[in-house]
FIKEFI-702596 format. One line per 4 residues: their letters; for each residue x, z, y of C-alpha. Coordinates in nm, 2 decimals, always signed. Layout:
BEGIN
A> X/Z/Y  ...
//
This chain:
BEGIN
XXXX> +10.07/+6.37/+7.20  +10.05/+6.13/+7.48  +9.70/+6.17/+7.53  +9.73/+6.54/+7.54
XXXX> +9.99/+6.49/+7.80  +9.75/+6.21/+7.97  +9.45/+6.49/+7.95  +9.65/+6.75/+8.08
XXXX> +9.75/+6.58/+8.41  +9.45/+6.50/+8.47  +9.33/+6.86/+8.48  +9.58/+6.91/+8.71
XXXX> +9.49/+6.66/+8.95  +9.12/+6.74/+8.96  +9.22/+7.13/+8.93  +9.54/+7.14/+9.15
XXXX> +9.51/+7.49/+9.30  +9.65/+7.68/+9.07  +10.03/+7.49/+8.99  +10.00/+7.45/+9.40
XXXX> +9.93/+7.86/+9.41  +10.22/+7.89/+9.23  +10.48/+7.66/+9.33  +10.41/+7.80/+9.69
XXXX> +10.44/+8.19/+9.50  +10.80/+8.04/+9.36  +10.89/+7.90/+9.73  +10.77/+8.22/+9.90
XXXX> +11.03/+8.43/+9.67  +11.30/+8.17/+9.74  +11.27/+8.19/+10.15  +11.21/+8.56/+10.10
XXXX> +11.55/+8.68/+9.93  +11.71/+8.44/+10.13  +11.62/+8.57/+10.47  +11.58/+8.93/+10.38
XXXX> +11.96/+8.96/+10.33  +12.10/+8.69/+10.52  +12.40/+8.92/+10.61  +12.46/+9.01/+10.31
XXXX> +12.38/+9.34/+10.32  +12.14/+9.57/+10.54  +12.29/+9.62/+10.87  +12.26/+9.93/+11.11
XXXX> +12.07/+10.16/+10.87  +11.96/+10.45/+11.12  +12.14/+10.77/+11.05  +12.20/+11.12/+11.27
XXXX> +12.50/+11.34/+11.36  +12.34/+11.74/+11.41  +12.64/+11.83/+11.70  +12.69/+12.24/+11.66
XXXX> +13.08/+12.18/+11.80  +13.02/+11.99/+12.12  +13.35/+11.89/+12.09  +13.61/+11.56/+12.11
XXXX> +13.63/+11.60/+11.73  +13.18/+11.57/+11.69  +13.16/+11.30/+11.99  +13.45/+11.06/+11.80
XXXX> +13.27/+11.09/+11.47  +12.93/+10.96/+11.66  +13.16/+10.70/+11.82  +13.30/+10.57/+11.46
XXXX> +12.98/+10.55/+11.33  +12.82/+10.32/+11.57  +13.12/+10.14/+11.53  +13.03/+10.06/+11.14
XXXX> +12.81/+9.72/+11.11  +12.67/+9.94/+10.83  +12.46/+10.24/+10.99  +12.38/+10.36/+11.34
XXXX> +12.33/+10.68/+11.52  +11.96/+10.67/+11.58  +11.97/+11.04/+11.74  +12.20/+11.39/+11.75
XXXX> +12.03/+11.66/+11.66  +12.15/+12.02/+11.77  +12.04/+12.16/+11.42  +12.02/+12.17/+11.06
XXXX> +11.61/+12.15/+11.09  +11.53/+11.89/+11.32  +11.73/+11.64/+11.13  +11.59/+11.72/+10.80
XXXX> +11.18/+11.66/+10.96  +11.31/+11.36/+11.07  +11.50/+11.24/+10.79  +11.16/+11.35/+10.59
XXXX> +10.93/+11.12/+10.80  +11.14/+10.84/+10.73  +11.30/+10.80/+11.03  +11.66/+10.83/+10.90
XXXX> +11.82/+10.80/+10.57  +12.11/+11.01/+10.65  +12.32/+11.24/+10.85  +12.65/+11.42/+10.94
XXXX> +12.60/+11.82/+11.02  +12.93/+11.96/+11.18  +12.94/+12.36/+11.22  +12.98/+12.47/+11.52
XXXX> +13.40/+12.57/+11.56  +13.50/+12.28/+11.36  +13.76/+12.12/+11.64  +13.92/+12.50/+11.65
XXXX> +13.97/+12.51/+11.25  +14.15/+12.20/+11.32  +14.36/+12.27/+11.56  +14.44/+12.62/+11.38
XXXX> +14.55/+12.43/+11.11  +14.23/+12.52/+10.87  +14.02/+12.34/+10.64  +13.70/+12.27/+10.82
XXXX> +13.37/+12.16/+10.61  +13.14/+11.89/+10.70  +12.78/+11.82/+10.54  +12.64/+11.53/+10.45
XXXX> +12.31/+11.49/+10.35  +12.13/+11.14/+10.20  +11.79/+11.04/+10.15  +11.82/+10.82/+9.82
XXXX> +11.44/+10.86/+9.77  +11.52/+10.48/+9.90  +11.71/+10.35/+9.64  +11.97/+10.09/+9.86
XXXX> +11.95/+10.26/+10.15  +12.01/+10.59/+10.07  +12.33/+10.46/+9.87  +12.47/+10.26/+10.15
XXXX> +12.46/+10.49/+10.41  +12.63/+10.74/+10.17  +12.84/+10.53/+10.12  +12.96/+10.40/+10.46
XXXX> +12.91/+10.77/+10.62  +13.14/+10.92/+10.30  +13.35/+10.61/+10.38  +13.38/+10.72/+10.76
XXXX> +13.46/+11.15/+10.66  +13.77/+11.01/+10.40  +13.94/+10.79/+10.70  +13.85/+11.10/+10.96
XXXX> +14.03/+11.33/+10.71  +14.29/+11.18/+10.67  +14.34/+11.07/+11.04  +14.32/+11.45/+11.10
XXXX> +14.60/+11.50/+10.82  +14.82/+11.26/+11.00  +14.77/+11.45/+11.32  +14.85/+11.77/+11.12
XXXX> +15.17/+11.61/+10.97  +15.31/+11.48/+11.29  +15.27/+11.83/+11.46  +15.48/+11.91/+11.19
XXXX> +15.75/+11.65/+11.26  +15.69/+11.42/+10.95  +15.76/+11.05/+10.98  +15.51/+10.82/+10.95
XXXX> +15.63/+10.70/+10.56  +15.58/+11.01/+10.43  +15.27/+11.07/+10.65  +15.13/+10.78/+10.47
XXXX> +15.28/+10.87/+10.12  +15.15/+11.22/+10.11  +14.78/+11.13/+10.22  +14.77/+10.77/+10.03
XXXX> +14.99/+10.82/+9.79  +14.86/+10.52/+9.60  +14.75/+10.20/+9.70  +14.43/+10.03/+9.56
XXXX> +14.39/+9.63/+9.61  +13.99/+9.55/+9.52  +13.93/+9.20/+9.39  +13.50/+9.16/+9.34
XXXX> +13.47/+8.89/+9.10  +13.20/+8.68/+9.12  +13.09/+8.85/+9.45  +13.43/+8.86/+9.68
XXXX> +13.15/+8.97/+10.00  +13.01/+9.22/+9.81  +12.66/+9.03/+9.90  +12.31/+9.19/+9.76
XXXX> +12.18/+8.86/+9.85  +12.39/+8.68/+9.55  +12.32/+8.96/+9.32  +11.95/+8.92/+9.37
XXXX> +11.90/+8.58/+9.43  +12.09/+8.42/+9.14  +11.91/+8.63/+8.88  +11.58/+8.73/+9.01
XXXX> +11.48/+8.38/+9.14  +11.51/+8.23/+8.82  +11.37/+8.52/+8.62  +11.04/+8.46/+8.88
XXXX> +11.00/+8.11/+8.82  +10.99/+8.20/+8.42  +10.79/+8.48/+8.52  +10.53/+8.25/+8.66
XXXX> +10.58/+7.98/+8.40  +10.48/+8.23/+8.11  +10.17/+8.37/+8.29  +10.09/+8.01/+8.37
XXXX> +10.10/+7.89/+7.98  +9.89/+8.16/+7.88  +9.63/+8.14/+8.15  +9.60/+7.74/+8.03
XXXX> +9.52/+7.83/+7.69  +9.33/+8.08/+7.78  +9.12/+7.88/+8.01  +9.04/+7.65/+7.73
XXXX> +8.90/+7.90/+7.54  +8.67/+8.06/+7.84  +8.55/+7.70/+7.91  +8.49/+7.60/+7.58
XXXX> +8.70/+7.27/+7.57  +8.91/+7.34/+7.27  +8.75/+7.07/+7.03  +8.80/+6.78/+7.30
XXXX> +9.19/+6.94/+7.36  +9.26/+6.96/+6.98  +9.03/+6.56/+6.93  +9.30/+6.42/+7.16
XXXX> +9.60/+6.59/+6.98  +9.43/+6.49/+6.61  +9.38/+6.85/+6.53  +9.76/+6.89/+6.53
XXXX> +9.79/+7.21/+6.66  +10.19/+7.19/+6.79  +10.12/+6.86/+6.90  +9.83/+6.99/+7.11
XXXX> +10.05/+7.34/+7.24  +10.33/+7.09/+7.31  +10.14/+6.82/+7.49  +9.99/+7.06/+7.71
XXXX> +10.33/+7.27/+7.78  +10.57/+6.95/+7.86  +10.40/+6.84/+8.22  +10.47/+7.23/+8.34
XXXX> +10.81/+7.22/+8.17  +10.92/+6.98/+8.39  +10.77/+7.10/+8.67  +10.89/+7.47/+8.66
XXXX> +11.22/+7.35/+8.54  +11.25/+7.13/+8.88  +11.19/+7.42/+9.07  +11.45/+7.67/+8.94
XXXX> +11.72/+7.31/+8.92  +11.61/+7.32/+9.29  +11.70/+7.64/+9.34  +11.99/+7.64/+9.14
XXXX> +12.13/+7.36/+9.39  +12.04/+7.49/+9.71  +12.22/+7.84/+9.59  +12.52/+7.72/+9.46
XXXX> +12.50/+7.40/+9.70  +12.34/+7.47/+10.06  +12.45/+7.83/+10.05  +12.80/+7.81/+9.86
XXXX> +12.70/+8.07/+9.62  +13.01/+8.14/+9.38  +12.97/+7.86/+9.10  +13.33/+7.85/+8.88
XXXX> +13.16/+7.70/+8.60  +12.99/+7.33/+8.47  +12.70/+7.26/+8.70  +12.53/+7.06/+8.41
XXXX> +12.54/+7.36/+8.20  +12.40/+7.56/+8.42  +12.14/+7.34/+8.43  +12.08/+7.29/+8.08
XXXX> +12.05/+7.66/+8.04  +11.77/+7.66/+8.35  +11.56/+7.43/+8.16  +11.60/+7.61/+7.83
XXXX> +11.49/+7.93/+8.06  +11.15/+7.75/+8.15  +11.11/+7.62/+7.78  +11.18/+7.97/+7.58
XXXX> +10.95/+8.16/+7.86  +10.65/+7.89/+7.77  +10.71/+7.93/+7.43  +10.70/+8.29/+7.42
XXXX> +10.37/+8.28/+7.62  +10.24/+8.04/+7.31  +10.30/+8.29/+7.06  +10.15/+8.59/+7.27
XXXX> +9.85/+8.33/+7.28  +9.85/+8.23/+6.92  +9.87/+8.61/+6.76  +9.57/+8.72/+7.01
XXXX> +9.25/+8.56/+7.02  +9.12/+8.74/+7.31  +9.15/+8.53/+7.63  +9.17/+8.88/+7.89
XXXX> +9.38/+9.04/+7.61  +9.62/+8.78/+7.61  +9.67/+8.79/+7.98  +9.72/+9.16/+7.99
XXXX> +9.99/+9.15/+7.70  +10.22/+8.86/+7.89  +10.18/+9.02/+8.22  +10.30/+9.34/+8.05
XXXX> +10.56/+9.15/+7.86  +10.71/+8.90/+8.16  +10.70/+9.29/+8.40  +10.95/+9.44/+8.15
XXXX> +11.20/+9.14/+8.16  +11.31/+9.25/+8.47  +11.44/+9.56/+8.37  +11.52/+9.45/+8.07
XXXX> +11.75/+9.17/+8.12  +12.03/+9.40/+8.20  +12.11/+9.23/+8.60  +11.90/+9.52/+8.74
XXXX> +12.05/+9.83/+8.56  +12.29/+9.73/+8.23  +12.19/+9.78/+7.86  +12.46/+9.92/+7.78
XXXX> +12.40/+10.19/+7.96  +11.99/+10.24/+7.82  +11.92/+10.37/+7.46  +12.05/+10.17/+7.17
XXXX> +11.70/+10.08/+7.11  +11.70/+9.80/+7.41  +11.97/+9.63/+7.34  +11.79/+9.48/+7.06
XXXX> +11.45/+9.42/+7.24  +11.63/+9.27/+7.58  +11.69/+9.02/+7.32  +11.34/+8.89/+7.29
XXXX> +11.39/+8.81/+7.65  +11.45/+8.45/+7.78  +11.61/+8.59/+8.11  +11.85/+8.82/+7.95
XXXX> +12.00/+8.46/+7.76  +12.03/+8.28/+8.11  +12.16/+8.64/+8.27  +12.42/+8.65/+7.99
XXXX> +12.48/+8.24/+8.03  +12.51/+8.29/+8.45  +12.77/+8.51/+8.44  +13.00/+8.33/+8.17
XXXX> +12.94/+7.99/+8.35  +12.92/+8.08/+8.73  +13.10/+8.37/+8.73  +13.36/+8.35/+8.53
XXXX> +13.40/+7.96/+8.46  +13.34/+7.96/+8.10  +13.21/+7.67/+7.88  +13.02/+7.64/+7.59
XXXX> +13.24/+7.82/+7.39  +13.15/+8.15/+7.54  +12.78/+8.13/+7.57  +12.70/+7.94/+7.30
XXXX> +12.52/+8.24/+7.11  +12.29/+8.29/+7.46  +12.24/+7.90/+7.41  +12.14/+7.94/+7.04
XXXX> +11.90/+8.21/+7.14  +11.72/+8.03/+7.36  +11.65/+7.74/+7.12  +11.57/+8.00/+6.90
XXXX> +11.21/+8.07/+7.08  +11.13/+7.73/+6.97  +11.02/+7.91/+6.65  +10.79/+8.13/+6.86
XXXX> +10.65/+7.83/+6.98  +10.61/+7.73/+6.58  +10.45/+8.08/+6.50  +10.23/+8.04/+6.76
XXXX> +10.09/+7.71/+6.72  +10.04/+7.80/+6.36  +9.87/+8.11/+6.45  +9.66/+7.91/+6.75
XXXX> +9.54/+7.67/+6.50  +9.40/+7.91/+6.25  +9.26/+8.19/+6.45  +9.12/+8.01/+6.76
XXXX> +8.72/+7.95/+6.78  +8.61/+7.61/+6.86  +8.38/+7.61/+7.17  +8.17/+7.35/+7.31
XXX> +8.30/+7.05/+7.30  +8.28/+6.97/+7.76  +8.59/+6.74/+7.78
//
């Protein structure tokens, strides 16, 4: 196997392009999630107020919302039409419609109705400025209840205990800030790096076959098949398991990402991540003989691991169906494994079944190389 491993780097030092391609792919993704969110979350999403009252009550509500780090009043519309052209071109994600007499309902002691309108044709955009602009008409409500009560002659305690009659106290585990940039970046960054590892496995094999250098590949390996698979997989183990460790460290290091757990685990379970994504690329490449085939069926198969990993929407909330196939996912293992160790501080004990799944693609890797060494075509023999 040593001179399979020997051959192999030597590929990659006169053909160094592609792992550099790569790499500099992985390293783009990093620096990108990092910097896109750097506050956490997106900041000063442009929303609207259409104004039909002209009133203290209209110009407060434009004044709270500017105050928000969330949104900001981009314009003020004086109807129902203009906001929703602009909110159709893009140019908003949301707005506030107040009816015209809404400051005299008040004052009369009425119940006066506000609209609010979202755009969540853009997923996380639409959603947080629902959410900070609903956030904004529950405190404004209730600030006019309190108003209300003490024209009433109501104390302030019972003020308080009619319109919050009960208390909540939120604790976010694993996420206290409530950042998009942990949620992404601690699952998708490693999921990418497997991503590219798989598609990377496949395109070696497949590369072989197109070029014909099989027979000099399989000479050096004594026409051992797994010895062959495994000689050429361990130099890009390494390598892709480095990056993600990398990763790992600067996440849970550099930017004090929330780590409760054993960093060592963590680690092992990165590297077994790299490993079970290679060895599910083998078998793709051992049932299919086809070199563009091959490439077409892990592309398809490394695309659905993101959604079917369960970090992006949860499986237990999909058909029954997919909780079984997320299983013949290497990222849905580390998911599972991330948030026993890093979230909640588990050890072994608790993900050990994750951990026994991912050594379990080791037989894919068997399959594979079985299949590789009966179905593949020798070529000429170039190398």
């Amino acid at each position: 196997m040593r001179e399979v491993i020997r051959r192999e780097l030597v590929r990659i030092w006169h053909h160094p392009r592609y792992l550099i391609i790569l790499t500099l792919g992985a390293i783009f993704s990093f620096v990108f999630f990092a910097t896109m969110m750097n506050e956490g979350q997106p900041q000063k999403l442009p929303v609207a107020v259409v104004d039909m009252d002209h009133s203290y009550l209209s110009r407060r509500v434009c004044h709270e919302l500017n105050a928000t780090q969330g949104v900001s009043v981009k314009a003020v519309y004086d109807n129902h039409r203009e906001a929703r052209l602009a909110m159709q071109r893009g140019e908003i994600f949301a707005f506030y419609e107040i009816p015209k007499g809404t400051y005299n309902e008040v004052l009369q002691f009425h119940a006066p109705h506000f609209g609010l309108y979202t755009n969540n044709a853009y997923l996380l955009s639409g959603s947080l400025s629902y959410k900070q602009l609903a956030t904004l008409g529950m405190m404004a409500a209730a600030a006019v209840q309190r108003e209300v009560f003490r024209k009433k002659g109501y104390d302030e305690d019972r003020i308080m205990g009619i319109i919050q009659p009960v208390e909540f106290d939120t604790h976010p585990i694993g996420n206290p800030w409530v950042s998009y940039r942990i949620y992404l970046m601690t699952t998708l960054v490693p999921a990418i790096i497997a991503f590219l590892a798989l598609l990377h496995m496949v395109y070696l094999i497949s590369r072989e076959i197109k070029e014909g250098t099989v027979r000099g590949w399989m000479r050096r390996a004594k026409g051992d098949s797994v010895k062959a698979l495994l000689g050429k997989m361990l130099p890009y183990t390494f390598h892709y398991s480095l990056l993600v460790m990398v990763a790992n460290l600067v996440m849970y290091g550099a930017m004090h990402f929330p780590m409760e757990g054993s960093w060592p685990l963590m680690m092992l379970f990165s590297i077994l991540l790299i490993a079970a994504a290679q060895c599910a690329g083998i078998f793709i490449a051992g049932c299919i003989g086809d070199d563009q085939m091959m490439m077409g069926i892990t592309a398809v198969y490394g695309a659905l691991s993101f959604s079917l990993s369960g970090f992006s929407f949860p499986i237990e909330a999909m058909p029954r169906v997919f909780t079984g196939i997320s299983w013949l996912y290497p990222i849905r293992h580390y998911y599972l494994a991330y948030r026993d160790i890093a979230i909640f501080g588990n050890g072994i004990e608790h993900c050990w079944p994750n951990l026994c799944a991912l050594l379990a693609f080791g037989l894919l890797f068997l399959v594979g190389a079985y299949m590789f060494g009966k179905k593949i075509s020798y070529g000429k023999d170039n190398q």
